[in-house]
C-alpha positions in Angstrom: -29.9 36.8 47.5 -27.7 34.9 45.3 -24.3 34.2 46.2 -21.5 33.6 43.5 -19.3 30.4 44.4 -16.0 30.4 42.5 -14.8 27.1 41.1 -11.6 25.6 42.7 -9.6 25.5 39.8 -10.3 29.3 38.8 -8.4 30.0 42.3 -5.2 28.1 41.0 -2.9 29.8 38.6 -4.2 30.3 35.4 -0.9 28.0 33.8 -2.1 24.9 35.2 -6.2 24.7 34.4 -5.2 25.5 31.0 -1.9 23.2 30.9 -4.5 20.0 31.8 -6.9 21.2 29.5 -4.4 21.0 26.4 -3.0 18.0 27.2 -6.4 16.3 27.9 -7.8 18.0 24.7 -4.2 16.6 22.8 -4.6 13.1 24.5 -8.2 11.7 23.7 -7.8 12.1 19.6 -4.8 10.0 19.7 -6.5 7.4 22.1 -9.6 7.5 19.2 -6.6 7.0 16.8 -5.4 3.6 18.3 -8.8 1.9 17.8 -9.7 3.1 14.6 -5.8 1.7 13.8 -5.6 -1.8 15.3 -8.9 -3.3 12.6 -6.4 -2.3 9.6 -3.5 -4.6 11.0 -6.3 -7.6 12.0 -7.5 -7.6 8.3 -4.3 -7.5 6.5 -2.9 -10.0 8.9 -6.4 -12.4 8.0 -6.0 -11.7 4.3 -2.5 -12.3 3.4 -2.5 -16.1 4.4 -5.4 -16.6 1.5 -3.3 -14.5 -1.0 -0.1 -16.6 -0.6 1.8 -15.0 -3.6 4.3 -17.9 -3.3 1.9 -20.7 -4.0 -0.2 -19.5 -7.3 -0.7 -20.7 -11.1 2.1 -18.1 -11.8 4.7 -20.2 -10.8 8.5 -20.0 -12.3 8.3 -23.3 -14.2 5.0 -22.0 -15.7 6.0 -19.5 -17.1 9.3 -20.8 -17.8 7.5 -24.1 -20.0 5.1 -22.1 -22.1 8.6 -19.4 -23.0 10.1 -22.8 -23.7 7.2 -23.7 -26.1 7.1 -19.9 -28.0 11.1 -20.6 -28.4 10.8 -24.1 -30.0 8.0 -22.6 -32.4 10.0 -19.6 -33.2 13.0 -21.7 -34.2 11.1 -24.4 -36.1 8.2 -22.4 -37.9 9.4 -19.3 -38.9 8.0 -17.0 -36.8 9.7 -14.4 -35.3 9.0 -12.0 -32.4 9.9 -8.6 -34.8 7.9 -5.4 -33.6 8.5 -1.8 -35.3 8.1 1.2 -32.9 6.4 0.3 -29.9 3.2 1.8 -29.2 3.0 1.0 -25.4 -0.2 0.5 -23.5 0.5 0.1 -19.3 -1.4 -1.9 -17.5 -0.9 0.1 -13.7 -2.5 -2.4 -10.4 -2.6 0.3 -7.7 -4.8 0.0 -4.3 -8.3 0.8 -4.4 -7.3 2.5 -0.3 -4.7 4.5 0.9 -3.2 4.2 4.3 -0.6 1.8 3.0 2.4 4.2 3.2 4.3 5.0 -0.3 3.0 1.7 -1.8 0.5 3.7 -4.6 2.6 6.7 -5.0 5.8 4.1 -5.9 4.0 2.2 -8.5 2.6 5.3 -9.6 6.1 6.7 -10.2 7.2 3.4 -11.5 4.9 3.9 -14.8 5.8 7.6 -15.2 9.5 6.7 -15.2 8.5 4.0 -18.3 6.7 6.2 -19.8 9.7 8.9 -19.8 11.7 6.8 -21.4 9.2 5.7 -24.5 9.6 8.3 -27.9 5.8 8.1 -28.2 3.2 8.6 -25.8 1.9 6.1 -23.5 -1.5 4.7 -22.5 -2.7 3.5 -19.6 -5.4 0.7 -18.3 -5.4 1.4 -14.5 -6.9 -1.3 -11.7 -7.5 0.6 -8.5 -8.8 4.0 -7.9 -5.6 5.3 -6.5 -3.3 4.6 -9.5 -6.4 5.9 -11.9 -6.4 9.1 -9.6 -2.9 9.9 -9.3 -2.7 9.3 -13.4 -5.2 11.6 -14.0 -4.2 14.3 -11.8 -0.8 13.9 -14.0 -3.1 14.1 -17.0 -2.6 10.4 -18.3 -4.0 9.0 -21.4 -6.2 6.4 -19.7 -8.3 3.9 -22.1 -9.9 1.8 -19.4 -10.1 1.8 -15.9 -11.2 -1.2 -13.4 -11.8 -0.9 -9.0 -13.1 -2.6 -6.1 -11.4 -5.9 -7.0 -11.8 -8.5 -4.4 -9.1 -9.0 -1.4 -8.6 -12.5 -2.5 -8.9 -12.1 -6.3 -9.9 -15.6 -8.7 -8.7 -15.8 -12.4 -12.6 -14.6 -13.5 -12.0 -11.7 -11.8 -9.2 -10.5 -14.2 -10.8 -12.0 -17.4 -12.3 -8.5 -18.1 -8.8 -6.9 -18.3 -7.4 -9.2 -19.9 -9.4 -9.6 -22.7 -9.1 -5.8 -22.9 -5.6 -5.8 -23.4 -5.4 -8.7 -25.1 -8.3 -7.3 -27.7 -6.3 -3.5 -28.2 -3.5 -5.7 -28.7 -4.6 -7.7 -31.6 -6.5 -4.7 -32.9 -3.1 -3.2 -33.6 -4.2 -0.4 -31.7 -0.7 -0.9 -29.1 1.8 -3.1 -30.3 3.2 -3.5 -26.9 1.7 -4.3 -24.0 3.4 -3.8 -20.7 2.3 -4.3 -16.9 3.5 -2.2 -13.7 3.0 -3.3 -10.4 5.0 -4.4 -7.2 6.5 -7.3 -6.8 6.1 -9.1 -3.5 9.3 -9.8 -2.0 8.5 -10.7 1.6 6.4 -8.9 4.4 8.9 -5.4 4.4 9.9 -5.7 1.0 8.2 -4.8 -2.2 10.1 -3.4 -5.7 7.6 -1.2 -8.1 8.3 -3.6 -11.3 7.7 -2.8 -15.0 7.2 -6.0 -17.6 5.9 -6.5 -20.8 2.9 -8.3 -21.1 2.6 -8.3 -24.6 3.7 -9.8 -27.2 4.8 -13.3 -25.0 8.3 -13.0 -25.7 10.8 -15.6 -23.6 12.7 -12.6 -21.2 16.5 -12.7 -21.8 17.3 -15.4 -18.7 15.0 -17.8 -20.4 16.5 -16.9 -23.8 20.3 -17.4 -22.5 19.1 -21.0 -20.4 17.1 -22.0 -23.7 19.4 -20.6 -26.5 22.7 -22.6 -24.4 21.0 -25.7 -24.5 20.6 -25.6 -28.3 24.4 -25.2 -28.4 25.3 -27.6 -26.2 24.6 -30.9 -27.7 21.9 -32.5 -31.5 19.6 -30.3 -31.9 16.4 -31.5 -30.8 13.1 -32.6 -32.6 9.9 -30.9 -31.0 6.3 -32.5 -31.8 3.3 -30.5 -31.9 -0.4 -31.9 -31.9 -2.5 -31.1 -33.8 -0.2 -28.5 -34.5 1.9 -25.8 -33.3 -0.4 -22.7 -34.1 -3.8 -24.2 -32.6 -1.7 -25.4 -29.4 -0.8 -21.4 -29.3 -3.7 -20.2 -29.8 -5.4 -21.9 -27.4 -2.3 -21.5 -24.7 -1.8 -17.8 -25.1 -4.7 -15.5 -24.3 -4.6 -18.2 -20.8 -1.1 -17.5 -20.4 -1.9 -14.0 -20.7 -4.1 -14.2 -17.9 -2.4 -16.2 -16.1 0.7 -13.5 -16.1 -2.0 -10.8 -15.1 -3.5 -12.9 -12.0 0.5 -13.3 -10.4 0.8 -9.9 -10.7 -2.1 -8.7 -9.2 -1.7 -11.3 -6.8 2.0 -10.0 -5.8 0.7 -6.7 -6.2 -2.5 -7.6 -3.7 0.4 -9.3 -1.4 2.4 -5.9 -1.3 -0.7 -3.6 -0.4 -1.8 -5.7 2.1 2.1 -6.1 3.5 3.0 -2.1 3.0 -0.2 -1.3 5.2 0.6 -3.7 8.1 4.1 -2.3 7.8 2.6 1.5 7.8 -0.1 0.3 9.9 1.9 -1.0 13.0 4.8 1.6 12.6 1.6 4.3 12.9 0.3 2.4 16.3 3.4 2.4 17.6 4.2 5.7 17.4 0.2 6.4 19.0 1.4 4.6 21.9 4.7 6.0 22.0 2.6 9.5 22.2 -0.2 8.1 24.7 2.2 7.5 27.1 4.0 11.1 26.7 0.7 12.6 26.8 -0.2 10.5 29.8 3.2 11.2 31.7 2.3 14.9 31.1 -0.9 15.3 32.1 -0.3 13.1 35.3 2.6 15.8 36.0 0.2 18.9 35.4 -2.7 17.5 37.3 -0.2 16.4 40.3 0.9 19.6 40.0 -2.1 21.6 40.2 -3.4 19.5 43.1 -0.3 20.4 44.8 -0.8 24.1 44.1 -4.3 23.9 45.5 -3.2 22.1 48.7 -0.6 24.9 48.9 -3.5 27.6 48.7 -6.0 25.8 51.4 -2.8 25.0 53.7 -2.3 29.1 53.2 -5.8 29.9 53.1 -6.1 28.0 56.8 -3.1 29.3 58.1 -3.9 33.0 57.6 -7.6 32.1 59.0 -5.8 30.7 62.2 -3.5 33.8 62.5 -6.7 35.8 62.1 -8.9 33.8 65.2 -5.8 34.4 67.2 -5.6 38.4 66.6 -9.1 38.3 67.8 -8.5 36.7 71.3 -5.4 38.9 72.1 -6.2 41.9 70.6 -2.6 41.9 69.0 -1.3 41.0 65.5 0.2 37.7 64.8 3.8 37.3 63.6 
């Protein structure tokens, strides 16, 4: 003969079993959430020392030298820096991962805003799976695509794209090559940049320091060995590159900052709901034990009142 034992908890009131049971079931995915969060932070926080955007061969006084250079051999040459209509192509450095808050979508929207403005349509060589996704989805002329770029990039890892550009470039196929990525301002700071690229043209704060001195004083003899085109020519296409590694290099610096940033706003707010979670469930469970020391302290009091009706025969008020 079998007998049926009921479980304690299916005595209490059905509101409180089922009150622990949501905030248990609620609980343990956001306690799984905190340790698959706190490896993103460790990593980013290991790889942006190596990246250093602030200490690269992309340095101000590079760049502002070799303008320096195409300005003395466009004033003393001949040769001019004259384009007709632009026929962009926009080199886009996205992340090849997500979790790094609006840092792909920005960049993203970045190149679509360039584009808008362009009277002819605009190509695109993307680096990073996210940029090349979201462009597609948008249904963006893409000519090339490159991913899975190292953390810590070298300058060989960027030949490859920039002998792409550099080759549609002198191919006439673009006559204008630009680059979109985010500059690396510090650790919660990043701006979604657009530059060109191509043709090396001196920007107009190097034009105005450059184009003052020539006003100021004798105009100056420059001296090129051998001469000024073979200097050029061997300078440019690793000036190119050299413009294409401090970008990705800021834009690698921005990723990695924008998911610490999204990475330790998103733990915090885990713990912030752990503890919640926590406070409630220690208030349901107290609770329920409460309500089950309530029924045995009734449950032995009406078993008492019983023993005593049996000795004197008489009901127990």
């Amino acid at each position: 003969m079998s007998r049926n034992k009921k479980n304690k908890h299916s005595e209490s009131p059905d509101a409180q079993p089922s009150l622990l049971e949501h905030v248990s079931r609620a609980l343990q995915p956001v306690r799984n959430t905190l340790r698959w969060l706190d490896p993103f932070t460790y990593v980013d926080v290991w790889v942006m020392p190596r990246l250093n955007p602030e200490q690269n061969p992309g340095k101000e006084w590079i760049i502002y030298a070799v303008f320096s250079l195409l300005f003395a051999f466009a004033l003393y040459t001949g040769l001019g820096f004259v384009l007709g209509t632009p026929t962009p192509l926009v080199i886009v450095i996205s992340g090849d991962r997500g979790l790094a808050g609006p840092y792909n979508t920005n960049i993203v929207r970045a190149a679509m805003d360039f584009a808008a403005e362009q009277s002819v349509p605009v190509s695109y060589i993307t680096v990073g799976k996210k940029g090349r996704d979201l462009l597609a989805r948008r249904g963006a002329n893409i000519v090339a695509e490159f991913t899975d770029l190292p953390d810590v990039p070298s300058i060989l890892d960027i030949a490859a794209i920039a002998r792409t550009a550099m080759d549609d470039f002198l191919s006439e196929q673009f006559n204008e090559v630009c680059i979109a990525y985010t500059s690396f301002v510090n650790t919660l700071r990043q701006d979604p940049v657009t530059r060109r690229l191509l043709p090396l043209v001196p920007e107009q704060k190097h034009m105005g320091e450059m184009g003052s001195r020539e006003t100021r004083g004798p105009r100056p003899v420059f001296g090129f060995e051998p001469d000024a085109r073979s200097i050029l020519e061997e300078i440019l296409p690793r000036f190119t590159e050299v413009l294409l590694f401090q970008a990705l290099v800021e834009a690698l610096a921005s990723e990695h900052s924008a998911r610490m940033v999204a990475m330790r706003s998103a733990t915090e707010n885990a713990h912030a709901l752990v503890e919640d979670l926590t406070l409630r469930y220690n208030k349901a469970r107290q609770l329920a034990i409460t309500s089950e020391m309530l029924d045995i302290v009734g449950g032995a009091e009406a078993l008492s009142q019983s023993h005593r009706q049996d000795r004197t025969g008489t009901p127990a008020f």
